[in-house]
Each structure stands twice: as C-alpha cells, then as structure tokens.
C-alpha positions in Angstrom: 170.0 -66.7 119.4 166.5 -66.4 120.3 166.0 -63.3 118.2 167.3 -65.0 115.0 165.1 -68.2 116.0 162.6 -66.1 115.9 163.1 -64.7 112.4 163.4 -68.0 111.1 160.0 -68.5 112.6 158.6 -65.3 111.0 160.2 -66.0 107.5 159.1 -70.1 107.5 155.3 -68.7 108.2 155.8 -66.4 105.5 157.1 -68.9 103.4 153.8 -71.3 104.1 151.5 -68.2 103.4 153.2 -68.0 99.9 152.5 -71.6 99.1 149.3 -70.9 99.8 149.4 -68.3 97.3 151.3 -70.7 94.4 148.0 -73.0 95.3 145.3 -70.3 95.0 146.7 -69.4 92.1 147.0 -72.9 90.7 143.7 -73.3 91.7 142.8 -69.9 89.0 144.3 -72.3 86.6 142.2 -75.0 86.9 139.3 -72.7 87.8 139.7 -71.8 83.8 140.3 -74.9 82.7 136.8 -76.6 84.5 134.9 -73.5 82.8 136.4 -73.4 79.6 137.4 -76.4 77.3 141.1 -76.2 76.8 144.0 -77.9 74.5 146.4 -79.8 75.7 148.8 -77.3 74.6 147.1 -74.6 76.4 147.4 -76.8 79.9 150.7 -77.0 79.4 151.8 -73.7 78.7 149.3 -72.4 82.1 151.9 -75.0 83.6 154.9 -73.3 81.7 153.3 -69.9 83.2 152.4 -71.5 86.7 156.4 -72.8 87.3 157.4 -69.2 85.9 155.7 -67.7 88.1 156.5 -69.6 91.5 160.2 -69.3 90.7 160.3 -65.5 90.3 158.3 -65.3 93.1 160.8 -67.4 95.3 163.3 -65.5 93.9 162.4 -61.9 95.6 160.6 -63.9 98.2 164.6 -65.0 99.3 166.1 -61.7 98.2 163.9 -59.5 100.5 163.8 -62.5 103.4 167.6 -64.4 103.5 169.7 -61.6 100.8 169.2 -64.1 98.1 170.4 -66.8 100.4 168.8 -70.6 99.6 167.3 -72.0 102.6 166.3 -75.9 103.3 163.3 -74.3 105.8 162.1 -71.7 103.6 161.5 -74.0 100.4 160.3 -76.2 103.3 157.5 -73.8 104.1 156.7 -72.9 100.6 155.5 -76.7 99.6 154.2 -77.5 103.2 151.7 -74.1 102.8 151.1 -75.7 99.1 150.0 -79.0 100.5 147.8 -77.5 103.7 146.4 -75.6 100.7 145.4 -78.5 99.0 144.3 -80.8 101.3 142.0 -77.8 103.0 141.0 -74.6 101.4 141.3 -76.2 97.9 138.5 -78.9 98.0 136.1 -76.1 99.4 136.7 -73.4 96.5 137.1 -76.0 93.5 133.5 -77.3 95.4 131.9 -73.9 95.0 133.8 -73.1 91.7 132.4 -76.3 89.9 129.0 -75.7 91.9 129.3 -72.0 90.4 130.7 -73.1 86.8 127.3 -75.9 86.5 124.9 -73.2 87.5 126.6 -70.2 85.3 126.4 -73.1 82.2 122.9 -74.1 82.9 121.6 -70.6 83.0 123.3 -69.8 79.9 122.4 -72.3 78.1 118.6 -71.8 79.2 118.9 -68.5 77.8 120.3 -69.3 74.5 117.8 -71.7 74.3 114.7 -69.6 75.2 115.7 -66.4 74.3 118.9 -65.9 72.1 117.4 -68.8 69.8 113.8 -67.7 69.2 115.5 -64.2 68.3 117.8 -65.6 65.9 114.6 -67.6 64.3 112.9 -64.7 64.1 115.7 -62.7 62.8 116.5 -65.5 59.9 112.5 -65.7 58.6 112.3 -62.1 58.8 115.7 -61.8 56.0 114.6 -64.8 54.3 111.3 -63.2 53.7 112.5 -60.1 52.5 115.4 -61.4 50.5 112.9 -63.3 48.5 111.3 -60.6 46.2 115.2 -59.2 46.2 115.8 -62.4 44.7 113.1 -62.1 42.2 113.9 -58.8 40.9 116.9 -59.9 40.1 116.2 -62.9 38.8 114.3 -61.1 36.6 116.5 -58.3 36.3 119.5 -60.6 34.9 116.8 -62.1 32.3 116.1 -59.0 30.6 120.0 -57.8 30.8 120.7 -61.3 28.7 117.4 -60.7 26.4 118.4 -57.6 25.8 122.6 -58.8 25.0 120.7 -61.3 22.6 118.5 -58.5 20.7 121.7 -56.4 20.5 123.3 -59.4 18.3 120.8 -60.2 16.7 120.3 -56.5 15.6 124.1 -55.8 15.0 123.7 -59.0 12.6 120.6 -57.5 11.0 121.8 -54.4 10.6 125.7 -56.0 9.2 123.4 -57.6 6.7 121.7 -54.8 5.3 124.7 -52.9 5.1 126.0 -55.3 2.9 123.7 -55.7 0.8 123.3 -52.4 0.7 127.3 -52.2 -0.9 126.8 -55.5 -2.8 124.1 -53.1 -4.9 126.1 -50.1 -5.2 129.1 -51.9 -6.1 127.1 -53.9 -9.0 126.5 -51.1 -11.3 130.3 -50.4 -11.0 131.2 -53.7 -11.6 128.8 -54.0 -15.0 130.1 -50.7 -16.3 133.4 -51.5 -15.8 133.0 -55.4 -17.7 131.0 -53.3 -20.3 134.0 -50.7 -21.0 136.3 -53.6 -20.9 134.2 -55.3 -23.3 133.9 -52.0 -25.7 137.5 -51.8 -26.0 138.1 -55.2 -26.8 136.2 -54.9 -30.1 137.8 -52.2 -31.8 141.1 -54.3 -31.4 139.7 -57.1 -33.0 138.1 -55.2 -36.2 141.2 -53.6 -36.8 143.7 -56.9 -36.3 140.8 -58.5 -39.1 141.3 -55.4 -41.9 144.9 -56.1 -41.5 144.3 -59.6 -41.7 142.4 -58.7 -44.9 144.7 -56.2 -46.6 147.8 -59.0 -45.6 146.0 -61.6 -47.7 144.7 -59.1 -50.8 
C-alpha cells in the first residue's frame, strides 16, 4: 500500500512539473504575441495549437504513467503545477520578457532611425541623381525617334507625290495619241458617209 502511495506521489509531482511545462509554454505564446503585433485569428489558432498540444501531451503523459488510465489526481496536478506556474515563475519571466521586448524595440528603432535611415537617404539621392541624365537621354532619345517617324511620312508622302506625277506625265502623251488616232479615224468615216450622201442625191 505504501509502495503504490508512493507512486501516486511520484506520478502527481510529475503531473505538477508538466503543468508547469503547458504554462512555460503558454508563456512562449504570449512572449510572441507582446513582441510581435498579431491578428485575432492568429491568437486563436496559437490557442488551437496550445490545447493541441496539452492534450497529446496528457495523452502519453497517462500512457507511460497509469497505461492510458484517467486519473482525478493526475489532471489534478497538471492544472495545480499550471496555476503555481502562474501565480510565481510567470510574473518574473513576462517581467523580464516585456523589460527585454522594450529595450530590443528601442534599440532597433534607434538604429533604423540613425543608421538604416541616413543610408537609405543617401542611397535614394544618390539614384535620383544618376537617373536624371538617364532620364534626359531618353527624353531626348524618344524626341528624335518620333522626329524621325514624322520625316519618314512626310518623305514617303513626298516621294508618293512625285511618283505620281511622274506617271500622270508619262501617261499624258498616251492619252493624247490615243484621242488623236481616235480622232483620225473618225474623219474618214464621215467623208465617205457625205460622197454617198452626194451620189444618193445626184
């Protein structure tokens, strides 16, 4: 009786050790979330995560301890080593952890201010300066490209001009020839219809 008393002893301090684990690690949780702006969707799924976690571990805690065997005294332990937790370690690490976070925040943000700033400052004049003459160039670039797009019409209309002109004067003398044959033939016909116009009326 003893013996088994004194398992029940062992396994209830073993059972308050874990609750101090499930706080330490709730305490990681929060850690995060003091650091670190999160959603509210992001608290509750380190929540989801956090219950997870507790019941597997229960779960082969009981299976290695009681055979898988649900105990009043061992759930017992678990929350009382949770609470102890809590109420002791807990305020002293969240103390130095916020202490910790304020500090870590303060020191970066005195170096993004006096360092990572003036770099960056630097950095921008320094490619707003040279990106000016690139911007020139082309600038000036893209005015020649569209001066030059303008002469090319202009020439193609020039040079469409002179071309037909050009035909419009070859095709002239054609065309004269041509009304004067036309012309040539007509006559004759008419000569002839008036001798036998003539010889008709004799």
């Amino acid at each position: 009786m003893g013996i088994y008393l004194a398992e029940q002893t062992t396994i209830f301090l073993q059972a308050i050790l874990l609750g101090f684990a499930y706080g330490i690690l709730y305490d990681a949780f929060r850690i995060t979330r003091i650091a670190v702006p999160t959603a509210r969707w992001v608290v509750f799924a380190q929540d989801v995560l956090f219950f997870f976690i507790c019941a597997l571990g229960a779960f082969f805690f009981l299976m290695r301890t009681m055979d898988g065997q649900v105990r009043f005294f061992v759930l017992l332990g678990v929350i009382l080593g949770m609470v102890i937790y809590f109420y002791s370690l807990s305020i002293l690490i969240m103390g130095i952890s916020a202490a910790i976070i304020r500090v870590v925040k303060v020191v970066l943000r005195s170096i993004y201010k006096w360092v990572l700033l003036p770099i960056w400052r630097i950095i921008y004049s320094f490619v707003v300066f040279i990106m000016r003459p690139v911007r020139f160039l082309g600038a000036r670039f893209e005015k020649t490209v569209q001066r030059c797009k303008y002469g090319l019409k202009v020439r193609r209309n020039v040079l469409y001009n002179q071309l037909s002109s050009k035909l419009a004067a070859m095709s002239a003398p054609k065309q004269k020839n041509a009304r004067a044959s036309k012309k040539g033939k007509s006559k004759p016909d008419g000569k002839k219809r008036g001798k036998k116009n003539i010889t008709k009326k004799a």
